[in-house]
MARMAR-625168 format. One line per 3 residues: number of its first residue (from 1); their letters; for each residue z, y, x of C-alpha. Coordinates in steps of 0.02 Angstrom, whole numbers, plus 32768, in hexadecimal, padded with zeros to 4 digits. Each point is the difference from the previous one (the first is absolute). Example, Ala and Ser with C-alpha at 12.3 -4.5 7.8 and 13.67 -1.06 7.14 Angstrom:
// residues 2
1	as	8186/7F1F/8267; 7FDF/80AC/8045
// end
This chain:
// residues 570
1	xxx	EA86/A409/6346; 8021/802C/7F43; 7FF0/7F45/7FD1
4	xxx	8086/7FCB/809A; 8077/8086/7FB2; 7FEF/7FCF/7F4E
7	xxx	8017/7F49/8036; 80A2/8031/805D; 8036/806B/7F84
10	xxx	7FF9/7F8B/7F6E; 805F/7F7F/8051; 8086/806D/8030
13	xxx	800B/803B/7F5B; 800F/7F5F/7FC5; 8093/7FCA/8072
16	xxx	8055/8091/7FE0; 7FFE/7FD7/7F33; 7FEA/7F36/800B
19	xxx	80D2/7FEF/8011; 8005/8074/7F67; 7F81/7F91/7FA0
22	xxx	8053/7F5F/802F; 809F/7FAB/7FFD; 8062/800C/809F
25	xxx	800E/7F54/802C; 7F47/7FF1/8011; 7FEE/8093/805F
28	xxx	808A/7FE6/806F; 7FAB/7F48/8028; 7F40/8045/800A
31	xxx	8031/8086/8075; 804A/7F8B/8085; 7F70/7F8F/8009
34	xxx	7F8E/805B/8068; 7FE0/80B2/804D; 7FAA/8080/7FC4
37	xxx	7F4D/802C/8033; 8016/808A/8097; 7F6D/8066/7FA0
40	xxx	808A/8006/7F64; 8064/8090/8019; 80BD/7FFC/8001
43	xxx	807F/8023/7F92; 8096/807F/803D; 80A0/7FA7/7FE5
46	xxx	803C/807E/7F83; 7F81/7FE2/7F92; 8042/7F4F/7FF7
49	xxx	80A2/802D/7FEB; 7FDA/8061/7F87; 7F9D/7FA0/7F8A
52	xxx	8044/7F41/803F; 80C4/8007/7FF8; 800C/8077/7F52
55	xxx	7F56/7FD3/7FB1; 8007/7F5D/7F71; 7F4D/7FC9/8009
58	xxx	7FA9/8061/7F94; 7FA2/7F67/7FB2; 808C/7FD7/7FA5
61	xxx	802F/80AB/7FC3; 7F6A/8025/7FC0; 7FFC/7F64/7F90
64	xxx	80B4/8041/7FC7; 7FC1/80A2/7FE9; 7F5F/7FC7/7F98
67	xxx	807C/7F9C/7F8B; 806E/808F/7FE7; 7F62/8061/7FC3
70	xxx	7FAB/7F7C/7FA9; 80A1/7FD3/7FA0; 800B/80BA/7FDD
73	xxx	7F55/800C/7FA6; 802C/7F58/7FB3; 807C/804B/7FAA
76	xxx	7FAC/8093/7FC5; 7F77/7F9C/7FC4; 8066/7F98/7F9A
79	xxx	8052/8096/7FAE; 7F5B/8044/7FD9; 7FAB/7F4C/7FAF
82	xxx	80B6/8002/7F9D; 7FDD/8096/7FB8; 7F54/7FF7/7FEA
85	xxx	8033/7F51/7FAB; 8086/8063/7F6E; 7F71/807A/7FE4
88	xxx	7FA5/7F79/7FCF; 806A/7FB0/7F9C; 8001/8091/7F96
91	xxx	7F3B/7FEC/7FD7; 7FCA/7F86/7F86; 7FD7/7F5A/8084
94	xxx	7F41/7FF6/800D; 7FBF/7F48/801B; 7FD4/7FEC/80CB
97	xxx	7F57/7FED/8045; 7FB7/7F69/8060; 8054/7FC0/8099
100	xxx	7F64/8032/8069; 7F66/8064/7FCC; 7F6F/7F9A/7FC3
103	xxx	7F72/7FED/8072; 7F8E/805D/7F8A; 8073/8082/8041
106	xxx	7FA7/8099/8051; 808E/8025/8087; 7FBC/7F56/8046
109	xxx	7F39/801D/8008; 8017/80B4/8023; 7FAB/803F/8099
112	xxx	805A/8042/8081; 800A/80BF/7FEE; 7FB6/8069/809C
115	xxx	806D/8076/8044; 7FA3/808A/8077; 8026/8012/80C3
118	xxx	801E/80A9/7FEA; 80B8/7FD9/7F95; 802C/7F91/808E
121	xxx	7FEE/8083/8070; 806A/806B/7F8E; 808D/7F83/8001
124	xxx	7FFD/8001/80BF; 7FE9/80B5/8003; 8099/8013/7FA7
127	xxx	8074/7F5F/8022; 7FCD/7FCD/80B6; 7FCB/80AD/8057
130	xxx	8095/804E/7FAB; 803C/8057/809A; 7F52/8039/8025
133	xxx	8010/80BE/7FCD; 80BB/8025/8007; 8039/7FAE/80A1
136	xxx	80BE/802E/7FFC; 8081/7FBA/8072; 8027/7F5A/7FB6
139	xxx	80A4/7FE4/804F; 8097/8057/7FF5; 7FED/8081/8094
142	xxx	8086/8061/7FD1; 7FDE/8046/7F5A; 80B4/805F/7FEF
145	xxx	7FE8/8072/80B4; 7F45/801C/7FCA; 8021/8035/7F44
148	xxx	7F57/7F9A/7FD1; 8020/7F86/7F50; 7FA9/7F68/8048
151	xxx	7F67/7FBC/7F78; 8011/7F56/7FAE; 7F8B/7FCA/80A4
154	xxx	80BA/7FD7/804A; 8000/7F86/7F96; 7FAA/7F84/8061
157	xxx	809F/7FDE/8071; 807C/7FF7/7F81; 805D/7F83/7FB8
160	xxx	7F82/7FB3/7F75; 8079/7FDB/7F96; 802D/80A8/7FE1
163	xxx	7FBE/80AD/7FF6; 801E/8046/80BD; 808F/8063/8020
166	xxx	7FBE/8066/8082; 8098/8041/8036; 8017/7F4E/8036
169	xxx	7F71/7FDC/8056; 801A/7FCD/80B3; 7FDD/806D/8086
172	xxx	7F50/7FD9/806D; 8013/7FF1/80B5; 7FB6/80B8/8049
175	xxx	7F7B/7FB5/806B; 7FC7/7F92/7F76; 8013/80A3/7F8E
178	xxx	7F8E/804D/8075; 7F5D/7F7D/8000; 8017/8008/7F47
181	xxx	7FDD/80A2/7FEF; 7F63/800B/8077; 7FBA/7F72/7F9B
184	xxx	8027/8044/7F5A; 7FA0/809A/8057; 7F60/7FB4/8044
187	xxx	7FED/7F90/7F51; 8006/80AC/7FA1; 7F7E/8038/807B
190	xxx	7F99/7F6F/7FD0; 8009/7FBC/80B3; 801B/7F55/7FD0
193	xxx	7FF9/7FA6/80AB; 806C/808A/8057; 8088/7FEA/7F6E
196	xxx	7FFD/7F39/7FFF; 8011/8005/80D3; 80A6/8077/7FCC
199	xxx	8042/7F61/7F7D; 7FF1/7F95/807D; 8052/806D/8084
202	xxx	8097/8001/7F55; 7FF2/7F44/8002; 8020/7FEB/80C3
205	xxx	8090/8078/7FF2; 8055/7F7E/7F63; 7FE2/7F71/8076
208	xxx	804F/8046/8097; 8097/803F/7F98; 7FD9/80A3/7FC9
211	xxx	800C/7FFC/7F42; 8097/8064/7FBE; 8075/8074/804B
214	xxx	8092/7F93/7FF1; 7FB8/7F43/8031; 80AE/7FBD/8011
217	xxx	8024/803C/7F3F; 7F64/7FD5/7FB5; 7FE8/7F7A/7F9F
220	xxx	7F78/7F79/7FF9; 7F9B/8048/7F5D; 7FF1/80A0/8045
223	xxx	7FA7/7FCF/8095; 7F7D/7F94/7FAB; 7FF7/8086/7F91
226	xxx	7FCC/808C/8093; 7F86/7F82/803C; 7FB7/7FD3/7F61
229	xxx	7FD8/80B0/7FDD; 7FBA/8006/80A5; 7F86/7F6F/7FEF
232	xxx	7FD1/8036/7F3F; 7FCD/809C/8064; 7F96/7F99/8070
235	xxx	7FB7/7FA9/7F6A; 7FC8/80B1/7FBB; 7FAD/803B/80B7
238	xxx	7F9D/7F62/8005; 7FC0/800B/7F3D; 7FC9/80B7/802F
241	xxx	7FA8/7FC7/80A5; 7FB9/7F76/7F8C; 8042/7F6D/8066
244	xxx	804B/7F9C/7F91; 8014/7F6C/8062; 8061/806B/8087
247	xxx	8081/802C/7F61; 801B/7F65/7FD7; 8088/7FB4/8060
250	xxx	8049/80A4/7FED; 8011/7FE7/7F57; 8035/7F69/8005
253	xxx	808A/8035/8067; 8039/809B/7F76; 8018/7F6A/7F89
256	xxx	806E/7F97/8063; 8075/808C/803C; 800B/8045/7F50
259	xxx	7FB0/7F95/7F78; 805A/8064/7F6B; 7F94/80AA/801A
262	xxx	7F6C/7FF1/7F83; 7F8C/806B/8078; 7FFE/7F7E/8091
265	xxx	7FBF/7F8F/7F87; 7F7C/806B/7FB6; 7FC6/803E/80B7
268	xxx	7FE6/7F46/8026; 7FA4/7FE2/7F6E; 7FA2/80A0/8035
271	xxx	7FD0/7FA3/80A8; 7FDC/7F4B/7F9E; 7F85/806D/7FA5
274	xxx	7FB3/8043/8093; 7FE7/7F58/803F; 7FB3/7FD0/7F5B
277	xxx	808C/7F84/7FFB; 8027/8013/7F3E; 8069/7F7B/7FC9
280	xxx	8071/802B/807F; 7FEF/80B3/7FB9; 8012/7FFE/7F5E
283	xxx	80A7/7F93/8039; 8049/8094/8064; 7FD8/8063/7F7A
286	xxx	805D/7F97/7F6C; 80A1/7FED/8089; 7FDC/80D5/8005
289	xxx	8000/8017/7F49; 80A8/7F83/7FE0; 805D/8049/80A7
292	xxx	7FE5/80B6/7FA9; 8052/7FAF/7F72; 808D/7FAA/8044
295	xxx	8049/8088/8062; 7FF4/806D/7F6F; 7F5E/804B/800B
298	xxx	7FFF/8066/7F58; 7F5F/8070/8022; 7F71/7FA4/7F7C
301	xxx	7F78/8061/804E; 8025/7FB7/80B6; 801B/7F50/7F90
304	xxx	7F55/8012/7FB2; 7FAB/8042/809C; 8044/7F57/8054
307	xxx	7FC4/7F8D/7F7F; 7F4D/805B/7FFA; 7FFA/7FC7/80AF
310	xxx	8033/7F47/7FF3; 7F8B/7FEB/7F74; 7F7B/8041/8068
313	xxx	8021/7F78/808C; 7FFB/7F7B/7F93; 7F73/8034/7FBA
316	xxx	7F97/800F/80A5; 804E/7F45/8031; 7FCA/7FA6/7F58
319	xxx	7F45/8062/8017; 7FFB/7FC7/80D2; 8054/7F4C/7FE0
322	xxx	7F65/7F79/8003; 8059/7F5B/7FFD; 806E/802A/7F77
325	xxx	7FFC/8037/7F51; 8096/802F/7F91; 804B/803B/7F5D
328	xxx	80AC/804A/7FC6; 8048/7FE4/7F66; 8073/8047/7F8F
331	xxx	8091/7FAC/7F9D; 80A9/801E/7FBC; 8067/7F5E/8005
334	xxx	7FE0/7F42/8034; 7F5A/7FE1/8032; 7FDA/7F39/7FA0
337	xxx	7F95/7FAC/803E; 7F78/7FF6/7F8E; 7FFF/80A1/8023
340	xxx	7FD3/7FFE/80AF; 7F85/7F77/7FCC; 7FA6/8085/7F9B
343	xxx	8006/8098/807E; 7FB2/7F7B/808A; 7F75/7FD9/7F7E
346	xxx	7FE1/80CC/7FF9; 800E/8017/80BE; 7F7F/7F50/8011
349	xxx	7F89/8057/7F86; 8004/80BA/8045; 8000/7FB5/80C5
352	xxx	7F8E/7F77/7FF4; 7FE8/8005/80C0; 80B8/7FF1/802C
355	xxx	8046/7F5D/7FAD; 8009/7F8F/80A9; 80B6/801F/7FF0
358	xxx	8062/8063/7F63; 80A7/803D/804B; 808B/8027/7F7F
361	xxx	808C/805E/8041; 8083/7FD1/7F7E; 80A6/8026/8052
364	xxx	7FEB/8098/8050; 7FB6/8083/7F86; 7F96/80B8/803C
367	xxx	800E/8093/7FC7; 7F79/8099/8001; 8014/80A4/8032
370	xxx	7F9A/8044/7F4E; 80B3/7FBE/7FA7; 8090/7FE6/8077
373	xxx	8086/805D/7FD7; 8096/7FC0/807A; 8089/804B/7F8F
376	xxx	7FDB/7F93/7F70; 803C/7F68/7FDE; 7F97/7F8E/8032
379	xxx	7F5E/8063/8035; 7F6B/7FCE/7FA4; 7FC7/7F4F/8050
382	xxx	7F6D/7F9B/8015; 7FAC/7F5B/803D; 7FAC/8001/8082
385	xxx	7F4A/7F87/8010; 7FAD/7FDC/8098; 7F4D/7F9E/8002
388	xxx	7FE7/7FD5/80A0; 7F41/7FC3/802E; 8058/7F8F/80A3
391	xxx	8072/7F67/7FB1; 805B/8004/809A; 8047/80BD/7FE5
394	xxx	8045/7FD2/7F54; 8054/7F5A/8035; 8052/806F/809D
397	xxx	8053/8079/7F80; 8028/7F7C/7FA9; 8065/7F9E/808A
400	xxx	804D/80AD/804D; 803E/8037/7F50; 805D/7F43/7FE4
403	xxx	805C/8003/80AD; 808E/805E/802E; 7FC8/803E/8083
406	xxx	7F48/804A/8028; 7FA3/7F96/808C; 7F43/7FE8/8024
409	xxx	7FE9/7F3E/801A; 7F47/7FD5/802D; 8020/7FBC/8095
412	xxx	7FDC/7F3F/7FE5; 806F/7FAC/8097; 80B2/8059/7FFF
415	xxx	8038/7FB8/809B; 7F89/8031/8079; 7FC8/80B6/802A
418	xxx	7F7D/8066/7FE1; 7F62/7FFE/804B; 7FB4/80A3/8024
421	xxx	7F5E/7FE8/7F8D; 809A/7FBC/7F71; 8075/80B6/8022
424	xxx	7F5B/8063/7FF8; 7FBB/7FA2/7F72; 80A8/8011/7FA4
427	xxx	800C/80BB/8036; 7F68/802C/7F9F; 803E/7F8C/7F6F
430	xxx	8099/8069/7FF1; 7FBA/80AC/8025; 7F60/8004/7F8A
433	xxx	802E/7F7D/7F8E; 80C1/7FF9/7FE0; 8057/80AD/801F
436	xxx	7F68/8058/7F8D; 803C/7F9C/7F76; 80BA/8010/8022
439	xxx	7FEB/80D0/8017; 7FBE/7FF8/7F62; 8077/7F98/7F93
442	xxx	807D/8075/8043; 7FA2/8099/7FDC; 8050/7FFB/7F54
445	xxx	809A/7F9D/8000; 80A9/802B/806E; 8047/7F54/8003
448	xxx	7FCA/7F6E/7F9B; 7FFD/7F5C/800B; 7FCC/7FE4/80C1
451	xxx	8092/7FFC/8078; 8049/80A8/8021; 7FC7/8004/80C3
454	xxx	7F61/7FDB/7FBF; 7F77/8073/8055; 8050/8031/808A
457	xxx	8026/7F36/802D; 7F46/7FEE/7FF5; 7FD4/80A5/8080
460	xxx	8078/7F9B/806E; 7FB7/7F6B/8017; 7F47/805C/8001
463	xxx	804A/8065/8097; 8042/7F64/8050; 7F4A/7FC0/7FF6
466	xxx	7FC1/80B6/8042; 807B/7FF1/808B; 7FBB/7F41/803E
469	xxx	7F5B/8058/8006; 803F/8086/8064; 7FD2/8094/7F91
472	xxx	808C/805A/8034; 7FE2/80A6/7F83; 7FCA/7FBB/7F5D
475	xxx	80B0/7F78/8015; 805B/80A3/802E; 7FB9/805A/7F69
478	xxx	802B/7F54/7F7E; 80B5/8010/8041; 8020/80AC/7FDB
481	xxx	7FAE/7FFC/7F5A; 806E/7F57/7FDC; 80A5/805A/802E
484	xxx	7FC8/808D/7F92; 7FF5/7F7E/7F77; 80AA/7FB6/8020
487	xxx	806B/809C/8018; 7FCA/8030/7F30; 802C/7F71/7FC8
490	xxx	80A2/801A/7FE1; 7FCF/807D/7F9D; 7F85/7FBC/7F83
493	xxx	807C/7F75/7FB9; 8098/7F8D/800E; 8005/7F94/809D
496	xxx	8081/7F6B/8013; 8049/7FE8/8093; 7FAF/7F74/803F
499	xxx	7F60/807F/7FF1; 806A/8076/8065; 801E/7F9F/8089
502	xxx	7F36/7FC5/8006; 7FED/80DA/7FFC; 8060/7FFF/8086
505	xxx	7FB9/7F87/806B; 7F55/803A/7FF2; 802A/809E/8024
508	xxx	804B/7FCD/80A8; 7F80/7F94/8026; 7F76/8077/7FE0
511	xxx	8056/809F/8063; 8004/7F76/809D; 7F48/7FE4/7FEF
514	xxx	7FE3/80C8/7FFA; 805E/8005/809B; 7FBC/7F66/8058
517	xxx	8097/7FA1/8008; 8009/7F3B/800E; 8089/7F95/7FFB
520	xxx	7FFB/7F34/7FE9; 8009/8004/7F45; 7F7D/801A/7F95
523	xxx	7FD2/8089/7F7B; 8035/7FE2/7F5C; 7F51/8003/7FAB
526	xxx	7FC6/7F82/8079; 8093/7F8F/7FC3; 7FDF/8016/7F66
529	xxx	7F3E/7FD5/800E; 8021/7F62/8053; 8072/7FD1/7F81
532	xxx	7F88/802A/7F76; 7F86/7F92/807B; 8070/7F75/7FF7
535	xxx	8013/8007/7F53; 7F4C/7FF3/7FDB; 7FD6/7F7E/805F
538	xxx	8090/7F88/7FBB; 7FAF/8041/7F47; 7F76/7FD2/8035
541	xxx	8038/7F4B/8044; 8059/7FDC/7F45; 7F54/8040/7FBB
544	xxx	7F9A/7F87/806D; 8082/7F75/7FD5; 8017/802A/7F4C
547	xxx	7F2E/7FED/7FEC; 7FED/7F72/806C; 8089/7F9B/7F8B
550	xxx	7F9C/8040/7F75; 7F5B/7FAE/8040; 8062/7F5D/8040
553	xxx	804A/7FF7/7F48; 7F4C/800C/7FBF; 7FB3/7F97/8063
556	xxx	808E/7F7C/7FC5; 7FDD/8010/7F59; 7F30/7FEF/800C
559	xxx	803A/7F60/805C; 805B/7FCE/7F81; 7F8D/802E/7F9C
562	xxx	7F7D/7FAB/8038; 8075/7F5E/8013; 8026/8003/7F52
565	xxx	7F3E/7FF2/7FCE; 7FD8/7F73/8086; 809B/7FA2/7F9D
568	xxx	7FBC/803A/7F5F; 7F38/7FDA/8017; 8034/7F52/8066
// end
């Protein structure tokens, strides 16, 4: 019964966000196609009207938004390297040290430092189960007719951008008011079943229409920002109960309806960890620590506490990781490439047993949460080497970081389909082979040189291959986590609008395959793959041709060759 609800009420969640997530001329088209499911429930009429007719997608205002803010610290930044620059220039100039450290260099060989369970449990403790003592009221009950100064918990529905004006805050619907307050009840209680049965009860209410007090006057970020507090509440329930994989989705679904609120992040790290997923960790964490930043986080203890907890992920991946070895590091200008050549000759000699394949990530450099510091300019960098002990993995990265955009191209005949021993095959190839290594490039790096959909493009075309094997949960689970992906991305750099557009798209196209919508057209990761299919296989026709002219050229010239003696001895 739980699972039918949860099902239902995720999708309807969905619809009622997916024409605030994408543009309205793909909405408009997707929702005509087909009918909804009659297990979905429906949505009252004035919850379209009031978040269809008033409501720009919010896709594209949050990518306006994240400019405004990133061109904000931009500035400051440049102030601050300005005047760090004319202090400088004040101080006799000292000569400047190597390009990149030498590979005698201990930051190099230096093993990984241990960091005890216990101060991960302390960073949860005090970061993720923040609401765990003190359960306030989040939302803005009525603070002026009670007399009660609301705590900085409020925070969590207000406008990110700013510190919350809760005089401002928009009024909660009374009956949702009321579920709120019997869950924030039983959780205090420690009766964590009883209190995530009342969030779900709150979630039902927000998809039949019951969010704020005012639906016709409330706009589209304040409703995803109800239910994402909602859903990060779910998230918490779960961790207590110790079902991670039930929290999940759930926190999945925090991220997409509000991507700029550090905590969502960290709680899905939280659940990653649980999972002993720890690439994908210490990558929630690092989008944590930079979110915190970015909206003006000024608090160095929550900072440190933060970074404490990425490092630990990454440490726990690098120890787990078998088919991979790697090594960061650290320089101050242009890598050259003798260089390189000399920090591949370290990793060779220190990683004897990983050489199949050296990977050099040269375009997109890491950085490490022992020395990021996000308000300097740049944050210390480093390269990033991977060893790889399978060829195959290293030529992969190599062909997904020279396209433009991310595709998984084993499949040896493009233009026929899949078998289902080929999907399964390529299923396994992707989930134990590919993603691992992909989760952990991006462990330490927030864009780089792979294409900016990169990632989630990749979870998209794994769930397409879940859902051909009907494994209905696991594709459901790859979605959500793939629209988490692509609703921070606005935030973690500058996107062109071509990249927009693809945002877009696969947005859309994943919030239909939540909902179990078809139409005639076909997702956009699927195009995509058979176009990188195509593409391969005519590469690999001028390769064929390019080495059979090769041998037909030598074979002239031995007969030539061989001609010219005949004449010669005769």
């Amino acid at each position: 019964m739980d699972s039918e609800s949860s099902r239902s009420l995720e999708n309807t969640v969905n619809r009622v966000y997916s024409d605030q997530l994408v543009p309205k001329i793909n909405t408009s088209r997707k929702t005509s196609t087909s009918a909804n499911p009659p297990s979905i429930l429906e949505i009252p009429q004035e919850i379209k009207k009031s978040c269809g007719d008033k409501q720009v997608e919010i896709t594209v205002e949050r990518i306006k938004m994240a400019k405004s803010i990133k061109e904000k610290q931009n500035s400051d930044l440049e102030k601050l390297a300005f005047k760090r620059k004319a202090e400088g220039e004040e101080k006799p100039a000292g000569r400047k040290e190597a390009k990149i450290m030498e590979p005698d260099s201990p930051l190099i060989t230096l093993p990984l430092p241990h960091i005890p369970l216990k101060n991960i449990m302390d960073v949860e403790a005090k970061l993720v189960y923040v609401d765990e003592e003190d359960v306030s009221y989040e939302f803005a009950e009525s603070f002026t007719s009670t007399g009660i100064q609301p705590t900085c918990r409020a925070a969590e529905i207000g406008d990110p951008l700013h510190v919350p004006n809760f005089n401002l805050l928009p009024q909660i619907d009374k009956w949702l008011q009321v579920a709120l307050k019997d869950a924030s009840l039983c959780y205090r209680q420690k009766k964590y079943a009883v209190a995530a049965g009342q969030f779900r009860t709150a979630l039902e209410l927000c998809s039949k229409g019951a969010v704020l007090g005012k639906p016709f006057e409330a706009s589209a970020e304040d409703i995803a920002s109800v239910a994402s507090f909602i859903e990060t509440k779910l998230v918490i329930c779960y961790l207590r109960m110790r079902k991670p994989d039930l929290a999940l989705n759930h926190a999945h679904r925090s991220i997409v309806l509000n991507p700029a609120y550090f905590r969502n992040h960290l709680r899905q790290a939280t659940v990653f960890r649980c999972l002993e997923r720890y690439s994908e960790a210490a990558r929630s964490a690092m989008i944590a620590d930079y979110t915190f930043w970015l909206f003006g986080g000024s608090e160095q203890c929550v900072s440190k506490l933060i970074k404490l907890y990425w490092q630990a992920m990454i440490e726990e991946a690098i120890t787990r990781v078998d088919s991979f070895s790697v090594m960061y590091t650290p320089f101050t200008t242009k890598i050259t490439a003798d260089k390189v050549e000399k920090v591949k000759e370290v990793f060779t000699k220190t990683h004897p047993a990983y050489v199949e394949y050296i990977y050099t990530d040269l375009q997109g450099f890491h950085v490490l949460p022992q020395t990021v510091d996000w308000s300097s300019f740049p944050p210390q960098q480093y390269l990033l080497i991977l060893g790889f002990k399978n060829k195959e993995d290293g030529k992969f990265l190599e062909k997904v970081s020279s396209r433009k955009l991310p595709t998984f191209t084993e499949h040896k005949t493009p233009f026929s389909p899949l078998t289902r021993e080929d999907t399964v095959r390529q299923m396994e190839t992707m989930g134990k082979r590919i993603l691992p290594i992909l989760d952990f490039i991006r462990s330490t790096q927030l864009n780089g040189s792979f294409p900016v959909c990169s990632g989630a493009m990749e979870k998209l075309q794994y769930a397409s291959l879940l859902s051909q094997l009907q494994r209905v949960k696991e594709q459901s689970q790859v979605i959500n986590q793939a629209m988490a992906e692509l609703a921070t991305i606005p935030y973690l750099g500058d996107i062109s609008q071509e990249e927009v557009e693809l945002l877009q798209s696969l947005m859309a196209d994943a919030t239909d395959s939540l909902e179990g919508r078809r139409d005639a057209r076909e997702r956009v990761w699927n195009t995509i793959q058979k176009v990188g299919r195509v593409e391969d296989f005519l590469y690999q026709l001028e390769d064929n041709f390019l080495k059979t002219k090769k041998l037909r050229n030598a074979r002239r010239q031995k007969t030539k060759l061989k001609r010219l003696q005949t004449v010669q001895q005769s």
